[in-house]
C-alpha positions as MATLAB code, in Angstrom:
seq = 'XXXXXXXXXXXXXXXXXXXXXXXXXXXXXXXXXXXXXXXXXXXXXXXXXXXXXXXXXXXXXXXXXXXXXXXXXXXXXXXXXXXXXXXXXXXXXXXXXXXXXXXXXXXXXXXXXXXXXXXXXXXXXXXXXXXXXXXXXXXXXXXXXXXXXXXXXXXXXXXXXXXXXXXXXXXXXXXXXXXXXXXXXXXXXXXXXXXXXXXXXXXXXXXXXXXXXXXXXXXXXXXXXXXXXXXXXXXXXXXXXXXXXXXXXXXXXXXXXXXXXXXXXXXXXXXXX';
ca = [
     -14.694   -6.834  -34.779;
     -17.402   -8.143  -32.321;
     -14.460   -8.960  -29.785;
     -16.412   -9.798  -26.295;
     -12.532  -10.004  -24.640;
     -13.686  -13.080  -23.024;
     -10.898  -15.251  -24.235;
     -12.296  -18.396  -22.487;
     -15.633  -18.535  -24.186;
     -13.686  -17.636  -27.696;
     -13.190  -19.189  -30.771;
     -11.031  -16.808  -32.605;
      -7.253  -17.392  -33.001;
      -6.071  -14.216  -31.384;
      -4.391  -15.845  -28.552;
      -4.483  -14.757  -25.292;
      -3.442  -11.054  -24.444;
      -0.008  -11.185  -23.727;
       1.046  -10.071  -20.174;
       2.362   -6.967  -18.986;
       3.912   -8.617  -15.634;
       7.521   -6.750  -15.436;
      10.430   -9.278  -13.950;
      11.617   -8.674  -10.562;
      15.802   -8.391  -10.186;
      17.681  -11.838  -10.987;
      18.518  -11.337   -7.428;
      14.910  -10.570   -6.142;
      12.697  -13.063   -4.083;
       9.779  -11.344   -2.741;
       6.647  -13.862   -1.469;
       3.795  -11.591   -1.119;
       2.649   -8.501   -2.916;
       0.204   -5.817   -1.099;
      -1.024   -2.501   -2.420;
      -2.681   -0.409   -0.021;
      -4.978    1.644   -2.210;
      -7.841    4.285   -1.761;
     -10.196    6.531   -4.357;
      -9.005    9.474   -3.006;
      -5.825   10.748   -0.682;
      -5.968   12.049    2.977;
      -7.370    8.782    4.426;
      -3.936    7.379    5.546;
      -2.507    5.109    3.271;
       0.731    5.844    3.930;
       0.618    5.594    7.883;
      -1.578    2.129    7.048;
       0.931    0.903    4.958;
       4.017    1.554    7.552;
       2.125    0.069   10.271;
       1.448   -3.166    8.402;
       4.994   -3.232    7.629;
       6.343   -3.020   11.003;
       3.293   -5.152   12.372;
       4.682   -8.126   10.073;
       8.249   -7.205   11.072;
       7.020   -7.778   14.518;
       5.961  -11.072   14.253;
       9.216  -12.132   12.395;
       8.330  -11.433    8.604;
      10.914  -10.069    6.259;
       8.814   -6.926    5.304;
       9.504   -4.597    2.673;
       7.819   -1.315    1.053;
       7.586    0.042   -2.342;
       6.672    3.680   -2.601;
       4.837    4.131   -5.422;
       3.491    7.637   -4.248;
       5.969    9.222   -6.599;
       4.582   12.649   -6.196;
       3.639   12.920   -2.729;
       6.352   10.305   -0.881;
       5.495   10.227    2.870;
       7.649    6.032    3.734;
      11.260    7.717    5.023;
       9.760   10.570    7.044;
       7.587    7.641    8.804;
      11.080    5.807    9.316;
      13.478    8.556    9.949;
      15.694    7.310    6.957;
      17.251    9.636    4.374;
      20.409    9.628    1.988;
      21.090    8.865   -1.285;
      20.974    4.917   -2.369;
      23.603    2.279   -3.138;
      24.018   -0.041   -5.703;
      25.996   -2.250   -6.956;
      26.474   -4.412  -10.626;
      23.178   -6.604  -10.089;
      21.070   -3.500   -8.994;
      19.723   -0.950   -6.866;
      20.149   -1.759   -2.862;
      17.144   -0.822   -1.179;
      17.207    1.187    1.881;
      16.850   -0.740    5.280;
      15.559    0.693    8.676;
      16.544   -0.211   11.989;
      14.352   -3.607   12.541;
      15.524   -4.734    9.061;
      12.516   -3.366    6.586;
      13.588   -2.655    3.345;
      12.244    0.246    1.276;
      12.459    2.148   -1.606;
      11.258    5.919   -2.571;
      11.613    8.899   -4.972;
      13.175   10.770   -2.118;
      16.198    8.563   -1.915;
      16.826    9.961   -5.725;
      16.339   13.647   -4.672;
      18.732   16.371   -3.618;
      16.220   17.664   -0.923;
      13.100   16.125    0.003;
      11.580   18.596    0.029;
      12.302   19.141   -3.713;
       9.309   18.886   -6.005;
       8.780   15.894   -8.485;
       7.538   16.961  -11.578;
       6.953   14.009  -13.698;
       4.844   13.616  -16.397;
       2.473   10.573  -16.124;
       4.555    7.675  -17.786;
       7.549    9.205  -16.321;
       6.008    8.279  -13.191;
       4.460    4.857  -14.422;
       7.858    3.675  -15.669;
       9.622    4.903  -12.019;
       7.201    2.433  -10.180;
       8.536   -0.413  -12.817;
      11.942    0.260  -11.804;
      11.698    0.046   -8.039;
      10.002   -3.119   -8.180;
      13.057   -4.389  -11.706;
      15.729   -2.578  -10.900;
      15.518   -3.073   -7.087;
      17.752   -5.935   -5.230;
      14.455   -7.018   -2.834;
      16.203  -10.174   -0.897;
      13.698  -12.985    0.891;
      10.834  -10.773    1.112;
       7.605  -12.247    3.336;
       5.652   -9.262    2.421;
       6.056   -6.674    0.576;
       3.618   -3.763    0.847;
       3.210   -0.980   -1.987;
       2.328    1.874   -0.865;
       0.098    3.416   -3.782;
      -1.088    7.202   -4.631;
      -4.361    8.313   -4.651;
      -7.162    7.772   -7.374;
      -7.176    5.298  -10.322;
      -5.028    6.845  -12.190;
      -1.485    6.051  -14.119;
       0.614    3.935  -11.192;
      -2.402    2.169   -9.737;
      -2.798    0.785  -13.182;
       1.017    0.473  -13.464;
       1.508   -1.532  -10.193;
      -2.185   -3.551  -11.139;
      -0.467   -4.621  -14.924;
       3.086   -4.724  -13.816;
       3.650   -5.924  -10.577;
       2.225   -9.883   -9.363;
      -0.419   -8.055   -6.668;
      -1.316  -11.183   -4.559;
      -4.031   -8.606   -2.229;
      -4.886   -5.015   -1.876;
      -6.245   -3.151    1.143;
      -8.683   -0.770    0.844;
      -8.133    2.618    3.022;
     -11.101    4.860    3.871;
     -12.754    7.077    6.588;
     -15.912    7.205    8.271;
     -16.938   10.252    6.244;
     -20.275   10.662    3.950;
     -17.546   10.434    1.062;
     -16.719    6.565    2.402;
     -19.033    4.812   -0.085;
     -17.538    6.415   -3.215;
     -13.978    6.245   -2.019;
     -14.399    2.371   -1.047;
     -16.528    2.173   -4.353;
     -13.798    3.466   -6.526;
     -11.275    1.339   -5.878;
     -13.154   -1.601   -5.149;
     -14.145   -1.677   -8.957;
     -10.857   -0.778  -10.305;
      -9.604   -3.809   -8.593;
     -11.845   -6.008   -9.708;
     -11.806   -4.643  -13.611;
      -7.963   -5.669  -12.969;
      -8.695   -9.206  -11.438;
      -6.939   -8.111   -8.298;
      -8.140  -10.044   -4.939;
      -9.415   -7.961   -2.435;
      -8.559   -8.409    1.327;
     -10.860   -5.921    2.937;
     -11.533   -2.299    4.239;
      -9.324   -0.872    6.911;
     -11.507    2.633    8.431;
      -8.608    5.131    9.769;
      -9.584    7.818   12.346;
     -12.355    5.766   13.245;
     -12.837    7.625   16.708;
     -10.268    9.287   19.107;
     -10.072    7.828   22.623;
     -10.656   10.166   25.678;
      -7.446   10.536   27.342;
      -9.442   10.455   30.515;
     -12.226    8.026   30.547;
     -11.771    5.928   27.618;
     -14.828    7.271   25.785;
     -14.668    6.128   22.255;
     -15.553    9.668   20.459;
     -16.520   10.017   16.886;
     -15.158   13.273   15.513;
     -15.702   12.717   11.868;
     -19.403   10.776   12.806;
     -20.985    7.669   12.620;
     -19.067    4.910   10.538;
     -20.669    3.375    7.742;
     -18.017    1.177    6.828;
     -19.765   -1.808    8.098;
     -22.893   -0.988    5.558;
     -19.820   -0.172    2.590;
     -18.499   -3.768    3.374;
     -21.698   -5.170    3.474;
     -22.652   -3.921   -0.066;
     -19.302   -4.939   -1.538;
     -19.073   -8.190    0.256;
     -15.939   -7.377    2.084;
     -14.614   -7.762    5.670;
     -13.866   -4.913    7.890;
      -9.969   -5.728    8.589;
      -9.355   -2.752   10.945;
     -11.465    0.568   12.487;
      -7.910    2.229   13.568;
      -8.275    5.292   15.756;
      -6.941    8.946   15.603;
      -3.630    8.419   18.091;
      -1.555   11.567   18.700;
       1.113    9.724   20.805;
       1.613    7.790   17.248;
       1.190   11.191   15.035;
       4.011   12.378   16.756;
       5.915    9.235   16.415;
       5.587    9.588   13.027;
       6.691   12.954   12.687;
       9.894   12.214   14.751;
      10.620    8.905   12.251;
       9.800    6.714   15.051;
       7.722    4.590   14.026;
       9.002    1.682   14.444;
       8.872    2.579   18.027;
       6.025    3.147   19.530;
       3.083    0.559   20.001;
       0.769   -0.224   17.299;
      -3.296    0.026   17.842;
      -5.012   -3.058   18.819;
      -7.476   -3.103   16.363;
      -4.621   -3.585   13.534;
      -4.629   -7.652   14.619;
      -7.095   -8.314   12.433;
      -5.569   -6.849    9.118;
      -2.303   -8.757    9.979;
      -4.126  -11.649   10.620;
      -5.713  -11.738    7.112;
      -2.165  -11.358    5.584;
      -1.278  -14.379    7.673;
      -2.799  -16.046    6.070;
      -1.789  -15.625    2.471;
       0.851  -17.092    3.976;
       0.436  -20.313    5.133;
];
């Protein structure tokens, strides 16, 4: 009765709350954890999260990504990779692509992909669990978690369960931006999970004839949404078709990557060092 949950400033002999942190495999050494999160879907998580993967690979990281989009898995189309997964007595082996980044997703489990998943909510919670338990993840730099939309069920899974060292927050430059940026900006924080910044996607599409930077979605506020939060800006990525149709060919890991993602790679540098 009267409990303020502030076990520092306590005198009770509760004990602390005991922690929810699920084990990685025996065989499982994975550095850094990042989710890429939003408050609501469309704004390109998914895309973000691939890029930052193959970014990392770039520069000679071991990268690896957890689907946790369980519902709505968008990682192997990205990558071009399909099939069923392998295991063996110590585990589950994760996909790998052709630069060497290993992943894991629902569709790997499914007949079709294109086969629905209907999953009730702790169905889905305790899925997420097992890719990150159950999973053989071997000398992983970074691995980034690619996380539904919302606040819901696996956000709070992957915030209690899983050792998040950062998250990225994913909007758009749409009147919506402060909410979405708002949303999960506070549901990170209620978790104690460190925030690395805001990366804006389809921040402007580029003329294919001048150059002109043009603003189809309007003016971005992100700079005022970071500004209230105290956050940086990591990224303003633009709307690319050359890379939209990468994507939908599984070529991702082909094509180049936009300047302005430096900065977001940069700030995962150095977590690091």
């Amino acid at each position: 009765m009267g409990c303020s949950h502030n076990c520092e400033s306590c005198s009770g002999s509760c004990g602390q709350p005991e922690s929810l942190l699920v084990a990685p495999n025996k065989l499982s050494t994975i550095h850094k954890v990042i989710a890429v999160v939003s408050g609501k879907g469309g704004v390109g998580k998914s895309l973000a999260t691939s890029m930052l993967a193959v970014g990392m690979c770039r520069k000679g990281y071991h990268t690896a990504i957890l689907d946790a989009d369980i519902t709505g898995p968008s990682i192997p189309k990205a990558f071009g990779m399909s099939g069923k997964l392998e295991g063996c007595e110590e585990g589950i082996l994760p996909k790998t692509t052709d630069t060497g980044i290993d992943m894991i997703s629902i569709n790997f489990l499914l007949d079709h992909v294109d086969d629905p998943v209907v999953y009730r909510g702790p169905i889905i919670a305790e899925t997420v669990k097992q890719f990150w338990s159950d999973v053989i993840w071997q000398d992983v730099d970074y691995m980034f978690v690619d996380m539904p939309p919302g606040t819901g069920d696996v956000p709070l899974t992957v915030f209690q369960s899983i050792p998040v060292d950062g998250i990225v927050v994913m909007t758009s430059p749409q009147d919506l931006v402060s909410m979405i940026v708002g949303k999960a900006v506070k549901m990170a924080k209620m978790m104690n999970i460190p925030i690395l910044g805001i990366v804006e996607n389809y921040s402007y599409l580029a003329c294919p004839d001048c150059g002109k930077k043009i603003e189809l979605f309007g003016k971005s506020k992100v700079d005022e949404v970071a500004a209230e939060y105290e956050l940086p800006v990591l990224a303003k990525l633009p709307l690319d078709p050359k890379l939209a149709e990468a994507v939908d060919r599984g070529e991702i890991e082909d094509v180049k990557l936009p300047d302005e993602l430096h900065g977001a790679m940069k700030a995962l540098e150095a977590l690091h060092s």
